[in-house]
Every structure is written in C-alpha cells, then in structure tokens.
N, C-alpha and C positions, 0 to 999 in steps of 0.2 A: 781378061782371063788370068788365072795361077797356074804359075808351073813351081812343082815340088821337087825338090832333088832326091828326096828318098819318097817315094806313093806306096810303099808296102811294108809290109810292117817290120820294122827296127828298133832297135835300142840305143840310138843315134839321135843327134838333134834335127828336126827340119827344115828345111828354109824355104820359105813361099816368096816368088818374085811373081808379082805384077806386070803383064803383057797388054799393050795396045798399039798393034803396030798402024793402024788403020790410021791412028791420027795422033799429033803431039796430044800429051795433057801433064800437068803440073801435078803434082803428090801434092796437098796439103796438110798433112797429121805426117807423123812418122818419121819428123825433122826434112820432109820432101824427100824419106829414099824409099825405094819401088820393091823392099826386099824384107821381110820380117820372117825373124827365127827363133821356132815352138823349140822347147825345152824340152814341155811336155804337151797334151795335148789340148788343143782349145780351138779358139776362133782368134780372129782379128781383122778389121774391116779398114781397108785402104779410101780415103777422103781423096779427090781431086776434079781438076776445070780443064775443060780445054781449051785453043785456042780462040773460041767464041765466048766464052763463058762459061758455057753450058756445066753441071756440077756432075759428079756421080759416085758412087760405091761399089766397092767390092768387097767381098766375104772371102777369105781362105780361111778354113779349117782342117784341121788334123786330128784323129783321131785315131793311128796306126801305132803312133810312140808308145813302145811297153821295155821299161830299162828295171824291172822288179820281177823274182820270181819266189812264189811262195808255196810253200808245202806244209802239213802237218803230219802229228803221228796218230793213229790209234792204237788200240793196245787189245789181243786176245789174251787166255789162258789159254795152252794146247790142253787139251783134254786127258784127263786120268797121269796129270804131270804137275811137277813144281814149275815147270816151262812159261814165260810169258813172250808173245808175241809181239815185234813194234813192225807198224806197216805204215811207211811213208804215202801217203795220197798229197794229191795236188789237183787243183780245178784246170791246169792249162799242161802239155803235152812235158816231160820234161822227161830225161836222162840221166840215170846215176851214174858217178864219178868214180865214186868207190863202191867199197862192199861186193864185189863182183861185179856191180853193176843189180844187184837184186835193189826190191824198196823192202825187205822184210830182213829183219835181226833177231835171232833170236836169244834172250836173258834167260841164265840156269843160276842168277845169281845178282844180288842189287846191283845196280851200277848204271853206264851211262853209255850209249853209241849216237855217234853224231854221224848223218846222212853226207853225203854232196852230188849237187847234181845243179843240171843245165838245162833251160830253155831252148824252145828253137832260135827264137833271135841273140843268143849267146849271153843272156845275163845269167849269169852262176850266182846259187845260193847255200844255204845252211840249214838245216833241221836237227837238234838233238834230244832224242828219247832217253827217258830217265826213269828207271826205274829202284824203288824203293820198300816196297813191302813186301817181297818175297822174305822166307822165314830163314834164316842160315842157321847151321847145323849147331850153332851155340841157342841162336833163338829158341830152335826145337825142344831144345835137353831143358831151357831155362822154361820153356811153359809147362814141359810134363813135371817141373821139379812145382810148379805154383801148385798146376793140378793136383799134386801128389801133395804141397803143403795146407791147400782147401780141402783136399779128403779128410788131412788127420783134424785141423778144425774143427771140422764138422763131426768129426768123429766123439775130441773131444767134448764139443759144446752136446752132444745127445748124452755123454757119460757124464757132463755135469750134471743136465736137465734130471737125471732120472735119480743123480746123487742127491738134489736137489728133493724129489719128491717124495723120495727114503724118508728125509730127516726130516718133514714136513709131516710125513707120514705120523712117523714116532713121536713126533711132537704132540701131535692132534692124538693120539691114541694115552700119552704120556695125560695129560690134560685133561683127558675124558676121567682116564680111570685117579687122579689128583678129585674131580669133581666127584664125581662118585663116590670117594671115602670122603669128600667136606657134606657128601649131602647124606651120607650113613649117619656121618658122624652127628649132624644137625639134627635126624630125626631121632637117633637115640637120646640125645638130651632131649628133647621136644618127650618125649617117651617118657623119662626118666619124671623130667618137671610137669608131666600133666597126674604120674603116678603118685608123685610127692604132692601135688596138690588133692587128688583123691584123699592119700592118706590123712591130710589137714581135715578133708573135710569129712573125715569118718570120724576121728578124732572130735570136732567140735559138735556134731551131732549125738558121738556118745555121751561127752559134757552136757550138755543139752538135756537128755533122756534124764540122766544123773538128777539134776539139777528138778526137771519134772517129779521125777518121782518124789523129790526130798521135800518139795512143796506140797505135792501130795498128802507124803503121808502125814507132813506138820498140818494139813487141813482137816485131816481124817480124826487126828487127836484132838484138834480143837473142835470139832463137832463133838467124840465120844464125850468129852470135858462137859459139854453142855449139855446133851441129854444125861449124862449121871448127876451132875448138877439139878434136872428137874425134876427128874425119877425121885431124889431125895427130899425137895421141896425146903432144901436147904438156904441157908441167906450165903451167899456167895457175893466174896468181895469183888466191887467191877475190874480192880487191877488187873488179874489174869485173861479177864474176856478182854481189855484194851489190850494185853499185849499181846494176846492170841489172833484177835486180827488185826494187829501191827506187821504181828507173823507176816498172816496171810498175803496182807496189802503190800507185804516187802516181797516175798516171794513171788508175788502174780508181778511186780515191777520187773523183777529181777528176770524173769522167764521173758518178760517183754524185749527189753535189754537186747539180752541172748539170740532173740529173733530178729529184732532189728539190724544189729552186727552181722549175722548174717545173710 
C-alpha cells in the first residue's frame, strides 16, 4: 500500500511511501528507496521482490497538488455613462486581497487596476485590468474640433462643386452663342456667294440673248440681201454671199461656244 503525507488538496509537495508490512521485499527502480516525491501531480509505480522472488508493483498517484491560481477580467460599459467596468472571475473559489475585498473596479478614465487575491490552498496571485479607449476630455474637444473641420470641407468642396458648374455653365453657353455667330456668319457668306453667283449667271445669259439677237439680225440681213438680189435678177458678185455666210457660220459657232461654257 501508499501512505501520502498530505491526501488533500495542497500547494505543497507530496511524498508517497510504500508499505508492506506483511513481509520483507526489496525496491528495485527508485535507487531501492520505498518513498517518491510529486512536485506536481502524477503517477509513479514502485518495482520490487521478496524474499521468495516473487516480483510485484505498485501505482501511487497524486492528483490533489494545486500551487497556481488564475483569474481573468472582463469588462462592462455601465449604462448611459463614460464608466467602464472590470470584473475579476476565476474558475476555482478565490478571495480578494485588496480593493475592499470586492472583484469589480470601476474606470471614469484610461488607466490601469491590478487585482489580488487568494486560493483556498493559499497560493496568491495577480490580475491587472487595463483600460484604454475611454475618450478624455481633450479626446472629446479634439473629435468635435475634426467634426467641425469635415463639416467645413464638405462645406467647401459643395461650394467648389457648384463653382465649378457656374463656370462650366458660362463656358458652354459662351460656346454655343461663339457657334452661333461662326454659323450666321457661314451662311451669310454661303448667301452672299450663291447671290454673286446668280448675279454671274444673269449676266452671262444676258450676254448670251445679246449675242443671239446680233446673229440674228446679221441672218435676217443676209436673207433681205438675197431676196433683193433675185427680185432684181441682177448678176451679184459671189464675195458678199461667201462673206454672208461666213457671218452666219461664225455666229452659229460662236452662239455654240457660249453654250458650251455654259
């Protein structure tokens, strides 16, 4: 059998001794001594013979040693407050040391409170809660001062925008009425030069008429020519009839001409 000098739970070391009173027997493991001591918690098994031979084992283990004690924090907001809450919890039964003896602290401002407190079996430990994002009364003024420096931003940048669509505006308006007198201007000459070309061609068709009638009347004479020529039954030299319709044949070219070019 084991006898333990502490069987309940501590934060001590143990020591299990090996009992057979019934009959001699030899240790073998353990440098032959009858007595092994946990640190922390485990097993360990005793090797020995007796005085027949015979072999056997034994188990002691320990599972009572607890020399650690841990706690965490969590953290509230109290409600309708700057106030944050630190509330020490722990999974095993423990005692605060300080703080009144409460597990709750409570922060009106960043900073830091460190816990202390004790187990039953007397191991004492440490917790320290830390808080850091509450807003101090600089923080405050410095965010309504951003606040206030995005309002006017934004302020500005809609008084650009719309400065911006003014002169966009007048641009485009400036541009329209620039077109407008390049396309007045265009069709008044367009106007002008289809007038002057009228006029050309009034001009060349009264040339023309001109021109008609003078051939005309030089054919009209060389006919009278020729009928008072037979009416007389005169001898008429041929010169006049060749250059008569030399006339003619020059004039009908020439009237040709005239039409062609145009």
């Amino acid at each position: 059998s084991i006898n333990y000098n502490h069987s309940y739970l501590t934060n001590k070391d143990v020591t299990a001794t090996l009992v057979n009173p019934s009959k001699n027997i030899t240790i073998t493991n353990n440098n032959g001594n009858n007595t092994y001591t946990f640190k922390e918690n485990g097993e360990f098994t005793f090797n020995y013979v007796d005085d027949y031979g015979n072999s056997g084992t034994t188990i002691a283990k320990v599972d009572w040693i607890d020399k650690t004690v841990n706690a965490n924090v969590d953290y509230e907001k109290v409600e309708n407050s700057e106030v944050v809450k630190a509330i020490l919890k722990s999974d095993e039964a423990i005692t605060i040391l300080n703080n009144d003896g409460l597990d709750t602290h409570l922060f009106t401002e960043n900073g830091e409170f460190t816990f202390k407190y004790q187990d039953e079996v007397g191991n004492i430990g440490t917790t320290t809660a830390k808080i850091d994002w509450l807003k101090t009364e600089i923080q405050t003024r410095e965010v309504v001062q951003n606040e206030q420096v995005n309002e006017d931003s934004e302020e500005k940048e809609n008084s650009n925008k719309e400065l911006n669509f003014e002169i966009k505006t007048d641009y485009v308006e400036q541009n329209n009425s620039s077109s407008n007198e390049e396309i007045n201007t265009i069709d008044n000459n367009e106007g002008l030069t289809i007038e002057a070309d009228n006029q050309n061609k009034e001009e060349q068709e009264e040339t023309t008429t001109d021109k008609e009638q003078e051939i005309e009347q030089n054919n009209e004479e060389a006919k009278n020519n020729i009928n008072e020529s037979n009416e007389n039954k005169a001898s008429v030299p041929l010169m006049p009839l060749i250059i008569g319709g030399s006339v003619a044949v020059l004039g009908i070219g020439i009237f040709a001409c005239l039409k062609f070019r145009k």
